[in-house]
TIKOLTI-797759 format. One record per residue (C-alpha): x, y, z; residue in three letters; residue number from 1. Coordinates in Angstrom, 1 decimal. Layout:
       c1       c2       c3   resn   resi
        X        Y        Z    ALA    NUM
...
# end
This chain:
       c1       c2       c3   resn   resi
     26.5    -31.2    -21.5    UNK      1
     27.1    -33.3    -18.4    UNK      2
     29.5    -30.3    -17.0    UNK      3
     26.7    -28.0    -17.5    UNK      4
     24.3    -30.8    -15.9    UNK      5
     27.1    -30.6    -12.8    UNK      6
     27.5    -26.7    -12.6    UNK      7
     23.3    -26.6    -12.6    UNK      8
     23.2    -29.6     -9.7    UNK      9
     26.0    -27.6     -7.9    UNK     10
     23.9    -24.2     -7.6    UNK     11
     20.8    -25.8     -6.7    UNK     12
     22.4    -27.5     -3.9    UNK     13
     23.9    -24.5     -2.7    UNK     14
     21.0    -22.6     -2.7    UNK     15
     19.0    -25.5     -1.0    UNK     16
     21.5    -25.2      2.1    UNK     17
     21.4    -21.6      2.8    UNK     18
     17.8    -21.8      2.7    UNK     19
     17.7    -24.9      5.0    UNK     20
     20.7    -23.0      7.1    UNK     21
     18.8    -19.3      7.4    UNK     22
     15.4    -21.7      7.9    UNK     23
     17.5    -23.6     11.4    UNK     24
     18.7    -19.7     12.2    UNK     25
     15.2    -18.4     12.4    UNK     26
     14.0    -21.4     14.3    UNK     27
     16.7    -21.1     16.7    UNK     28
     16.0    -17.0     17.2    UNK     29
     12.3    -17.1     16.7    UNK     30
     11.5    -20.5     18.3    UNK     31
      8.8    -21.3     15.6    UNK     32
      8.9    -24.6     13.5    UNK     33
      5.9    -23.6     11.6    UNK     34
      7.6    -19.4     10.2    UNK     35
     11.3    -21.2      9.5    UNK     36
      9.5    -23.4      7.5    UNK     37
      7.7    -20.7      5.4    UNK     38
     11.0    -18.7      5.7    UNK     39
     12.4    -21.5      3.8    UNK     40
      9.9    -22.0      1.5    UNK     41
      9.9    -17.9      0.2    UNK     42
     13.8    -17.8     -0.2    UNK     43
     13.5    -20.5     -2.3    UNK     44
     11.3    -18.9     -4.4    UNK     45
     13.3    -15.9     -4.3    UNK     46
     16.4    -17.8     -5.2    UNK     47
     14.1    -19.4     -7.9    UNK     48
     12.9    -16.5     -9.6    UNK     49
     16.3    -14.9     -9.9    UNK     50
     17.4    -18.3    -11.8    UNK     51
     14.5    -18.0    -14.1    UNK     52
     15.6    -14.7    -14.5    UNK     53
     19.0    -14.2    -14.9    UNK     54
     19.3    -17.7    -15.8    UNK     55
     20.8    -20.7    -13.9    UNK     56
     24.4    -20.1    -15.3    UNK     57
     24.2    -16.4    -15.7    UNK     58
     26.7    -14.4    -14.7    UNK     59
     27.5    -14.3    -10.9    UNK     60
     27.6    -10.4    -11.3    UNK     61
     24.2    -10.5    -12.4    UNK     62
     22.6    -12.5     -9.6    UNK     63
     24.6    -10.6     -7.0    UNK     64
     23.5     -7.6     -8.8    UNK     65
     19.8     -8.4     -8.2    UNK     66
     20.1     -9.6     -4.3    UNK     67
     21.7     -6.4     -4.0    UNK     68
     19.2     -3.9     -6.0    UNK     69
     16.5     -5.6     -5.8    UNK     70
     13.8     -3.2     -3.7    UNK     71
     11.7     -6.7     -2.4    UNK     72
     15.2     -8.7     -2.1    UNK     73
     16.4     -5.8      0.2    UNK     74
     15.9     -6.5      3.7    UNK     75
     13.9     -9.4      2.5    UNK     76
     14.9    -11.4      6.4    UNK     77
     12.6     -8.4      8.1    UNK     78
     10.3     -9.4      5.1    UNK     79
      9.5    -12.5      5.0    UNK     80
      9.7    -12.8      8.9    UNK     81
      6.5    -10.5      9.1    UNK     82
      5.2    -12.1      6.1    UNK     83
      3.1    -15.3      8.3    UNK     84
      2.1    -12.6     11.0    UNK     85
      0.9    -10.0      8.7    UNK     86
     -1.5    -13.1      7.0    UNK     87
     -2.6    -14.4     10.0    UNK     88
     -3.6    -11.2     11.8    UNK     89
     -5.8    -10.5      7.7    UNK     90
     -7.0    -13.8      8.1    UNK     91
     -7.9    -13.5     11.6    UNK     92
     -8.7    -10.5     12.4    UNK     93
    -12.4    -10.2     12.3    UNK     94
    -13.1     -8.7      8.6    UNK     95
    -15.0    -11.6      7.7    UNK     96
    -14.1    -11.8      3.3    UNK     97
    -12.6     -8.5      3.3    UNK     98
     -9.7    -10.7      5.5    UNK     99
     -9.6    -13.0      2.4    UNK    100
     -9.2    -10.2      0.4    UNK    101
     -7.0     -8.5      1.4    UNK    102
     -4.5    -11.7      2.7    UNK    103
     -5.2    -12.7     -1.3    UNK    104
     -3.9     -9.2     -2.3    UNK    105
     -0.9     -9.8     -0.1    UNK    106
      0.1    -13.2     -1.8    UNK    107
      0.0    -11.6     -5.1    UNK    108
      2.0     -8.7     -4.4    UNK    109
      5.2    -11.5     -2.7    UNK    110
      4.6    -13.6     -6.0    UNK    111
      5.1    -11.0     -8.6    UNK    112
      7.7     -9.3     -6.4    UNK    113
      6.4     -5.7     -6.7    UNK    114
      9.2     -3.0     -5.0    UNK    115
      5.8     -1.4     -2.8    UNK    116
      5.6     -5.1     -1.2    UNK    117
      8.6     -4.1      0.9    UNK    118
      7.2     -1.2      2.8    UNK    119
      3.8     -2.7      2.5    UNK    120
      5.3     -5.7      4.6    UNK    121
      6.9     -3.5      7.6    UNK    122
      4.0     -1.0      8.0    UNK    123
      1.4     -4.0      8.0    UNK    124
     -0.6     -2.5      4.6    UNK    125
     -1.1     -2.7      1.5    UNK    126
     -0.6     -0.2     -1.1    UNK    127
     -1.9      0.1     -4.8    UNK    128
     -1.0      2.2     -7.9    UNK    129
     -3.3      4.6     -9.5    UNK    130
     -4.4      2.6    -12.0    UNK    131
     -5.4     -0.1     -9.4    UNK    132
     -7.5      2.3     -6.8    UNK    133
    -10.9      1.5     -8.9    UNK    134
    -10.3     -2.0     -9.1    UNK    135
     -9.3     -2.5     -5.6    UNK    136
    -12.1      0.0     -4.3    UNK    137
    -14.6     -2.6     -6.5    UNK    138
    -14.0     -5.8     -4.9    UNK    139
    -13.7     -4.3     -0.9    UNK    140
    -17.1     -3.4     -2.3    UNK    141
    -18.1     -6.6     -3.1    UNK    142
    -17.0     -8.3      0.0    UNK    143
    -18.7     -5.7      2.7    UNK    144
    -21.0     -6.9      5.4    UNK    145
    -22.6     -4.3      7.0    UNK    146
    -21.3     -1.1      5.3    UNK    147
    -19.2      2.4      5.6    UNK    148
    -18.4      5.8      6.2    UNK    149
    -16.8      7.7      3.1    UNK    150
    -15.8     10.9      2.6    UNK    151
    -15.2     12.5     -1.1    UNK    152
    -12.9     15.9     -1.6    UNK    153
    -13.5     18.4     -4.2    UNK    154
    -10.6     17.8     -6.2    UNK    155
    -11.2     14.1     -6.3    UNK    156
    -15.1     14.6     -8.2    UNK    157
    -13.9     14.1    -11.6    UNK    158
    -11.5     10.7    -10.7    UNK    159
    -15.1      9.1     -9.1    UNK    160
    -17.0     10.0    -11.7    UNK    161
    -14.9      8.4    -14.0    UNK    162
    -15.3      5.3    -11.5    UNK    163
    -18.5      4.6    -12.6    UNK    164
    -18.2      0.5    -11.3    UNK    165
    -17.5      1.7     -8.1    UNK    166
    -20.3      4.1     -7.6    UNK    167
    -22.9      1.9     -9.0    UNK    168
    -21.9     -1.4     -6.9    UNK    169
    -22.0      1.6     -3.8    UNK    170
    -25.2      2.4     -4.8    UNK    171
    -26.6     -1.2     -5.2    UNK    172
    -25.3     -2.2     -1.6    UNK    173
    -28.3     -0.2      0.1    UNK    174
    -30.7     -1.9     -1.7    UNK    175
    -28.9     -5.2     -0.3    UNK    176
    -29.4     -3.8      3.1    UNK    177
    -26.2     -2.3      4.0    UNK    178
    -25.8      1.3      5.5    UNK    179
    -23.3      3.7      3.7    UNK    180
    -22.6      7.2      4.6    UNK    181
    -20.8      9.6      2.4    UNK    182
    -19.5     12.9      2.8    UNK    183
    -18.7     15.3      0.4    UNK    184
    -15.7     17.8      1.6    UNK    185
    -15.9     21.0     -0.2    UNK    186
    -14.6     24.5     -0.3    UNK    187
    -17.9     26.1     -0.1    UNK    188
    -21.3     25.8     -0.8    UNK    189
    -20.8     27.6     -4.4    UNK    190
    -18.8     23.8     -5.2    UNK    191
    -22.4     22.4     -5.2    UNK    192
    -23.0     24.4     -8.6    UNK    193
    -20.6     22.0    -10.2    UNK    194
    -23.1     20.0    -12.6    UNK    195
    -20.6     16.6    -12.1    UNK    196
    -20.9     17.0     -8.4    UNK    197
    -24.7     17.9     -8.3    UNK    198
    -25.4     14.4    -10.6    UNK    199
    -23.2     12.1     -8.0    UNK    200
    -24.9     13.7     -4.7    UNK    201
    -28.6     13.0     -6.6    UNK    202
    -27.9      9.5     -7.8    UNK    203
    -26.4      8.6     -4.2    UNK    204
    -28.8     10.1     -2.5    UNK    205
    -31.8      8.7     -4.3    UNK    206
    -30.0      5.2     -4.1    UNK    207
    -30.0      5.3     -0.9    UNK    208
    -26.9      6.7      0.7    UNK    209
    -26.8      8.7      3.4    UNK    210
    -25.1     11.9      1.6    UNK    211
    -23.9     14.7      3.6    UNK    212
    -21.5     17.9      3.0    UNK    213
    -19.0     19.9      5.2    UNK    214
    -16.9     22.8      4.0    UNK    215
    -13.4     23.7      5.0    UNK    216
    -14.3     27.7      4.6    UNK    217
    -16.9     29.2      6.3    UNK    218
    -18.3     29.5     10.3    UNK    219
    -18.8     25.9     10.7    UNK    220
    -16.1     24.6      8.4    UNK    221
    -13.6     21.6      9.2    UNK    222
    -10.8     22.9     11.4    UNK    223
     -8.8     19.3     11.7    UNK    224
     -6.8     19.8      8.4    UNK    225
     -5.9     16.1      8.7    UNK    226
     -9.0     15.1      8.0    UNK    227
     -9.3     16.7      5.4    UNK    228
     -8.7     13.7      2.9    UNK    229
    -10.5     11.4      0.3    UNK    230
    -10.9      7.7      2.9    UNK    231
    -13.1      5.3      3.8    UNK    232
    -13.9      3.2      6.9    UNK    233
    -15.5      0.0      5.8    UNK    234
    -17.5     -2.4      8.3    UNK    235
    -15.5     -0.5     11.2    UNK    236
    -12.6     -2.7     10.5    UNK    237
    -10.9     -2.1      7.7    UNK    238
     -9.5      1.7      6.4    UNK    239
     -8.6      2.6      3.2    UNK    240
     -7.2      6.3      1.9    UNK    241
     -7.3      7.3     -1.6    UNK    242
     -3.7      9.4     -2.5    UNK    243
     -3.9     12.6     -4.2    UNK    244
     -0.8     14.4     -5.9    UNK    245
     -0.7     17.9     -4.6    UNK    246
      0.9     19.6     -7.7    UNK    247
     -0.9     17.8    -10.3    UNK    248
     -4.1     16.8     -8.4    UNK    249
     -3.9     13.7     -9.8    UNK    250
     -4.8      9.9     -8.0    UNK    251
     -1.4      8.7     -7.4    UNK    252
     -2.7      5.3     -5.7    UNK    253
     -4.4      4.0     -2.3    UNK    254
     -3.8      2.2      1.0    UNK    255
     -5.5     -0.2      2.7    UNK    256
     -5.1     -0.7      6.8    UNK    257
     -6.5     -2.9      9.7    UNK    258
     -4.2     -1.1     12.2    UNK    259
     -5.8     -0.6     15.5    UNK    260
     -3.9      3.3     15.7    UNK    261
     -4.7      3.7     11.8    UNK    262
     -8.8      2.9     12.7    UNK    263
     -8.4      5.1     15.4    UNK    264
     -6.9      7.9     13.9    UNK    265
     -9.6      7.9     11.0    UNK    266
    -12.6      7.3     13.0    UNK    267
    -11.5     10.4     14.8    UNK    268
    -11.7     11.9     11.3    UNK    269
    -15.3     10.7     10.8    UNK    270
    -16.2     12.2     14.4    UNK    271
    -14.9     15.2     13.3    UNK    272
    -16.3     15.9      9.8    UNK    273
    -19.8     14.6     11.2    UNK    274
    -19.9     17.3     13.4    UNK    275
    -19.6     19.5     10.9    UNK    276
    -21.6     17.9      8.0    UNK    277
    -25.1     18.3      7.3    UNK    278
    -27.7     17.0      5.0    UNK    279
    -27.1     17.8      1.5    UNK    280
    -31.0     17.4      1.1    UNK    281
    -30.5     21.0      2.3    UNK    282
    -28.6     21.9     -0.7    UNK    283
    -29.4     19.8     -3.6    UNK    284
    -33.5     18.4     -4.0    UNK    285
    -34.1     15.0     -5.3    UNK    286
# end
């Protein structure tokens, strides 16, 4: 018992130092106290989560095994070093709660050490699975302030209509003052014939939401093919896109962004489709 006491001592000792050491590194290189500190911090939660684990006194194969496989563990320096940015710039960056939302999003996905955190980390996003896009669509809901611009593709009707939260927390935010606009992309104007579609446009129109349709056949149809995409632009800060499968047309998950190019490049989008859109009051009565 006391050897094993000795070996466990030993390892957590070790593993205190190289944090301390790569901690003193990134002060030296980055010349801030205040991210070595929280560089030390997160690798000894790393190296804490692969004892719980593997186990303290698991086989060294094992833990090398996970440091080196290990999607999150994997370039975890680049990591971890745009980890305090990336939550200050959320926090900060004039969202108002949807910055508390999203930075609270962030921490989760570093604590349960999802593989998507990596990329999500380096691009300066966050990314979901399929079966978190109604969820996450829900509480941005919940935390807008003035409102949004949404679009909504064909193949995507069945998806929102199973969404039914969503929709009706849209619906409600008019009533709470807030200003939404969503457009319906469709291949033509026989789409509007589809009963599912017809009920979504009434009950978002009558609730209050500006609902509008563009085509991507026809004389006045869409002609930027990138915007051609299910994604929404909430309080003209944040931007969130809704992934489709092409060869099963199925949800595969969503991103949300704060990037200055990635606002740009979708409010370009919105430009575009409004100038094709119209009323679907012209289509579909109330």
């Amino acid at each position: 018992m006391s050897d094993l006491r000795v070996r466990i001592s030993t390892m957590q000792i070790v593993g205190t130092l190289v944090a301390i050491i790569v901690g003193v590194i990134s002060a030296f290189l980055g010349n801030s106290v205040v991210d070595s500190i929280i560089l030390v911090l997160l690798v000894e939660i790393l190296a804490l989560s692969i004892d719980t684990y593997y186990g303290p006194l698991g086989e060294s194969k094992k833990i090398l095994d996970a440091i080196r496989y290990n999607p999150v563990l994997q370039g975890y320096e680049r990591c971890i070093a745009l980890y305090p940015q990336t939550r200050e710039n959320l926090l900060k960056g004039n969202i108002g709660p949807m910055g508390t939302l999203l930075c609270n999003w962030l921490d989760e996905k570093i604590h349960s050490h999802q593989s998507i955190a990596t990329n999500d980390w380096m691009r300066g996003s966050l990314s979901f699975t399929a079966q978190e896009v109604d969820e996450k669509s829900v509480q941005i809901q919940k935390s807008l302030q003035t409102g949004g611009f949404a679009t909504q593709l064909e193949r995507y009707t069945e998806f929102w209509e199973s969404a039914e939260s969503y929709l009706q927390i849209t619906r409600e935010l008019v009533a709470q003052g807030k200003s939404i606009t969503r457009a319906f992309i469709l291949q033509s104007e026989d789409s509007l014939q589809d009963p599912a579609l017809a009920k979504q446009i009434k009950s978002d129109s009558n609730a209050g939401i500006n609902t509008m349709v563009a085509f991507t056949t026809g004389p006045n149809r869409i002609t930027n093919q990138e915007a051609i995409q299910d994604f929404g632009i909430w309080d003209n800060r944040l931007l969130c896109i809704v992934h489709l499968s092409h060869q099963t047309s199925q949800v595969t998950g969503s991103t949300y962004s704060i990037a200055d190019d990635d606002l740009a490049r979708a409010l370009k989008w919105k430009d575009h489709i409004l100038l094709h859109a119209t009323s679907t009051k012209n289509y579909i009565k109330s």
